[in-house]
C-alpha positions as CSV (number, residue, x, y, z in Angstrom):
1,X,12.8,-52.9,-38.4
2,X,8.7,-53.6,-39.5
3,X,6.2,-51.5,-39.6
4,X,3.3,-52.7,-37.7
5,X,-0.5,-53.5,-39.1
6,X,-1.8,-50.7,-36.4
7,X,0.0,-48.4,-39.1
8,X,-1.2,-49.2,-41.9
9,X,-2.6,-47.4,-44.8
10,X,-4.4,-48.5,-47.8
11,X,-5.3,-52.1,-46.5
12,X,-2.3,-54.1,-45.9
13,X,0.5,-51.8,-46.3
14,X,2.0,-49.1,-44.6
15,X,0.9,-45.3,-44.2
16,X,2.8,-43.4,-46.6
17,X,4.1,-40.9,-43.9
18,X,4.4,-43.1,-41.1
19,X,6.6,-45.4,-42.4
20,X,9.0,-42.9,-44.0
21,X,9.1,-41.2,-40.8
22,X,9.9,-44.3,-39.3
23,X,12.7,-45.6,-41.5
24,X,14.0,-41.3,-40.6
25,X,13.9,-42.7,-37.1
26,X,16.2,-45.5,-38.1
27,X,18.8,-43.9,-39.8
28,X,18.6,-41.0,-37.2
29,X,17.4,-37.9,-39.5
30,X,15.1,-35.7,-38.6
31,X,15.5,-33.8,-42.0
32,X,15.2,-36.3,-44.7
33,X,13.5,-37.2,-48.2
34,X,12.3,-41.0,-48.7
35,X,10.9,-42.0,-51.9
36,X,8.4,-45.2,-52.2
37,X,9.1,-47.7,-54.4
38,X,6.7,-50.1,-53.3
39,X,3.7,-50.0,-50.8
40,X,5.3,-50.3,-47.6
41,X,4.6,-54.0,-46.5
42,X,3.6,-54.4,-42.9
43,X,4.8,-56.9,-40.4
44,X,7.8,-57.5,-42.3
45,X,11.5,-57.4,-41.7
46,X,13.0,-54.4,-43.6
47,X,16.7,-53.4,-44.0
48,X,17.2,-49.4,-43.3
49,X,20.4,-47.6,-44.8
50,X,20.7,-43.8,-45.6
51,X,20.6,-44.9,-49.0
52,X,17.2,-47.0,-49.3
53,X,14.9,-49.4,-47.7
54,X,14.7,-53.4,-48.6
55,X,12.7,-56.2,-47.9
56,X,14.3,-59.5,-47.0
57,X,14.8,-60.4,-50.4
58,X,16.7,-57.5,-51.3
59,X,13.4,-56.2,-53.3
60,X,13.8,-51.8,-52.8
61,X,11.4,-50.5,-51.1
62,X,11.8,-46.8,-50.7
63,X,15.0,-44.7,-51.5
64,X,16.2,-42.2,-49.5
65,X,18.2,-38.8,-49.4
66,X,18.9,-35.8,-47.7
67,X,17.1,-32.6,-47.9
68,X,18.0,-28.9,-47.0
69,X,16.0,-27.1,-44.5
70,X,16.5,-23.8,-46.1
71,X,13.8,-25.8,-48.7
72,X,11.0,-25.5,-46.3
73,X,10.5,-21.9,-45.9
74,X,7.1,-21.6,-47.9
75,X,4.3,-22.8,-46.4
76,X,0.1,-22.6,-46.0
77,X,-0.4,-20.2,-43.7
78,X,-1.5,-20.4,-40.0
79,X,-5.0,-21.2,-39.2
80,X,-6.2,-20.7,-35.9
81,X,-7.5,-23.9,-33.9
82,X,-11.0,-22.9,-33.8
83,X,-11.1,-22.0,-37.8
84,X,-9.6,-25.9,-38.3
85,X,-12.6,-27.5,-35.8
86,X,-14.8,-25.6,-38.3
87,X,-13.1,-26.6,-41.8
88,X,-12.7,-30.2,-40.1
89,X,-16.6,-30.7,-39.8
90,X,-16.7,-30.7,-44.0
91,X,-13.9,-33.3,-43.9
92,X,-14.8,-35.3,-47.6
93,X,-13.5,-38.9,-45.8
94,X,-16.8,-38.5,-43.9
95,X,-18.7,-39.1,-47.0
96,X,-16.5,-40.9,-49.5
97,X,-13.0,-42.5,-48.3
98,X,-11.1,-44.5,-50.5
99,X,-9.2,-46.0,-47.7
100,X,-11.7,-45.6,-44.7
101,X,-9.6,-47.7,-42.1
102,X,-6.0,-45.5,-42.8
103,X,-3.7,-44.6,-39.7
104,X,-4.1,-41.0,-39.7
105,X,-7.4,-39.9,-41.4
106,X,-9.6,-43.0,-41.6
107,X,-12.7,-43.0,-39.6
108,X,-12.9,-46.1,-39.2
109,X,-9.4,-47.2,-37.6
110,X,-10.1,-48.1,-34.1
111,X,-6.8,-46.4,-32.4
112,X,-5.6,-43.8,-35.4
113,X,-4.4,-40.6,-34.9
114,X,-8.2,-39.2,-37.0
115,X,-6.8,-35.9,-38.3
116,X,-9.9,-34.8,-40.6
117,X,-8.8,-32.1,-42.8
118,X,-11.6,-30.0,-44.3
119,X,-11.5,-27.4,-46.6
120,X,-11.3,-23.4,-45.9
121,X,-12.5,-22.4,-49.3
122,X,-9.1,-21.3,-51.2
123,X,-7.8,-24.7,-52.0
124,X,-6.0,-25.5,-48.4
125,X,-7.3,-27.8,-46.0
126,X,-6.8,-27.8,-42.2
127,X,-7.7,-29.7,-38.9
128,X,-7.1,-29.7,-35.5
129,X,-5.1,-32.4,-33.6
130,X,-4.3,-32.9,-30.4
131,X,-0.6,-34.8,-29.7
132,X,-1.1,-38.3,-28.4
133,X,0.2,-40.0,-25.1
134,X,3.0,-42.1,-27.6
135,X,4.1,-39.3,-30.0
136,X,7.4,-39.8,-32.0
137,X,9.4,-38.8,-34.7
138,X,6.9,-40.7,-37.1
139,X,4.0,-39.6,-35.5
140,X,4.9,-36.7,-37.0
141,X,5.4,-37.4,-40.3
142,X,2.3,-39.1,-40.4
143,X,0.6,-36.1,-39.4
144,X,2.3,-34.1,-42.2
145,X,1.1,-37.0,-44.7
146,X,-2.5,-37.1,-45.4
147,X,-3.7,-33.5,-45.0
148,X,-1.4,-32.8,-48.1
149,X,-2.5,-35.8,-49.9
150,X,-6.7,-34.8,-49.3
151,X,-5.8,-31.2,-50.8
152,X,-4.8,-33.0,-54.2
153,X,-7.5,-35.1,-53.5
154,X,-10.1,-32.2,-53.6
155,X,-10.3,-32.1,-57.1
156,X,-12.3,-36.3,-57.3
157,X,-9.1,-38.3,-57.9
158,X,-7.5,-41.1,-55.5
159,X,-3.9,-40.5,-54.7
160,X,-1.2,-42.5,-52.9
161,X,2.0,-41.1,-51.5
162,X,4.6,-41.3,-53.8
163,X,7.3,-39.2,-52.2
164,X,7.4,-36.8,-49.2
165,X,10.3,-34.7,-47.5
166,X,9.6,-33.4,-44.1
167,X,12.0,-31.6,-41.4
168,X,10.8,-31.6,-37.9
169,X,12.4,-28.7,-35.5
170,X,10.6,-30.5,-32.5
171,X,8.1,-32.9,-31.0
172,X,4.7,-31.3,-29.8
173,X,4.2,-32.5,-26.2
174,X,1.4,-35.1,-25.7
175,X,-1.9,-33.7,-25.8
176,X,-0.6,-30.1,-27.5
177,X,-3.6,-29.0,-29.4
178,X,-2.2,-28.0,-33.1
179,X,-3.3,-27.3,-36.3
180,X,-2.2,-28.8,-39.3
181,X,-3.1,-27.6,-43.0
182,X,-1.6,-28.4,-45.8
183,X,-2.2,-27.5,-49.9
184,X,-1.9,-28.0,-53.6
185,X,1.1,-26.4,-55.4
186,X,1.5,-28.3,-58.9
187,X,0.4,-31.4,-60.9
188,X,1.5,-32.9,-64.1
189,X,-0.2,-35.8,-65.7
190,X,-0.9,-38.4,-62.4
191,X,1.3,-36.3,-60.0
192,X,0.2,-33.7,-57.3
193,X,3.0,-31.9,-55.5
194,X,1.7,-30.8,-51.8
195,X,3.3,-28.7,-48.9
196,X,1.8,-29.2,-45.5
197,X,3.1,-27.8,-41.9
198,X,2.1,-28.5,-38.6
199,X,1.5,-25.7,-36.0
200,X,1.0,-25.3,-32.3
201,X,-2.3,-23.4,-31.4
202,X,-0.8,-20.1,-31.4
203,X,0.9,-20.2,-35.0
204,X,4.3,-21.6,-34.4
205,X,5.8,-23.9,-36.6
206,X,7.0,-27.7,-35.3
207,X,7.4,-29.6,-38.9
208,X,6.9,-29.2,-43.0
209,X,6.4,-31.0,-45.3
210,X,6.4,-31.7,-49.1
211,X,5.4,-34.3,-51.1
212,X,4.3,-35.7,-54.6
213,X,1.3,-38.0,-54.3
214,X,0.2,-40.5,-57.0
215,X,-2.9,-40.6,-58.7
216,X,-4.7,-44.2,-58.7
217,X,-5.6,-45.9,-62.2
């Protein structure tokens, strides 16, 4: 499999969540954990196991295991579509983004999926969405990536995915309007663990995620 540039991240690699999402696709797991190794290199043949990802050269990429949905029972609370329009408008990657042309919150990526999370003032962060035409299995996860990641980023600090675990129960329908919000729940040293979910407009759940995100030097 490779993971096209229109997916990319931080410049010239992979989004996080997208590309996990996508090697979930391969394997066939809908429920799954994937750990990166490396930056997820774009354009570029990659070998797909249940057990990891590798490049051509054998280099590891990501690792992968399985994860229980009875984990994923605990999670930010719904926040009506309107209230997410609202809290999207104070989005910080409108002023400051350290990685302004990423996949899924970059305001500068000509065809991303521009999920803008903004703050509602107790440490979670939500935005609106509405599905695309090409939804998939790592649309999803993609979704579920960066509105985690910008609720550890509230605090100043630059973080990069590091792990994430999601488990999808379904696919919104293209152009569902939903919410997703997603906040802090623990840090040590350069690590920030984050839940996010993703919601249809009247509060029920399609997919949740948790992550650890990485704080840059």
């Amino acid at each position: 499999m490779r993971i096209p540039a229109r997916f990319n991240g931080p410049p010239g690699s992979g989004n996080g969540g997208w590309s996990a999402g996508a090697f979930a696709t391969e394997v066939g797991e809908s429920s799954l954990q994937v750990t990166l190794r490396l930056p997820p290199p774009l354009d570029t043949e990659l070998s797909v196991t249940h057990e990891d990802v590798r490049d051509g050269s054998g280099t590891l990429v990501a690792e992968l295991a399985p994860t229980d949905r009875a984990e994923f029972s605990e999670f930010p609370a719904f926040v009506p579509f309107d209230e997410a329009v609202e809290a999207s408008r104070g989005y910080p990657g409108f002023a400051e983004h350290p990685f302004p042309t990423c996949y899924v919150c970059g305001p500068e990526h000509p065809d991303g999926l521009r999920i803008f999370p903004g703050p509602l003032g107790d440490g979670r962060m939500a935005a609106p969405w509405t599905v695309p035409a090409d939804v998939e299995l790592a649309t999803i996860w993609a979704a579920l990536d960066c509105p985690g990641g910008w609720s550890a980023m509230a605090g100043g600090r630059t973080y990069v995915l590091g792990r994430i675990a999601v488990t999808v129960d379904e696919l919104p329908k293209p152009g569902a309007r939903c919410v997703v919000a997603g906040r802090p729940t623990a840090s040590s040293g350069r690590k920030a663990m984050v839940d996010s979910i993703l919601y249809d407009e009247t509060g029920v759940p399609f997919a949740a995620a948790r992550a650890t995100w990485i704080a840059v030097a």
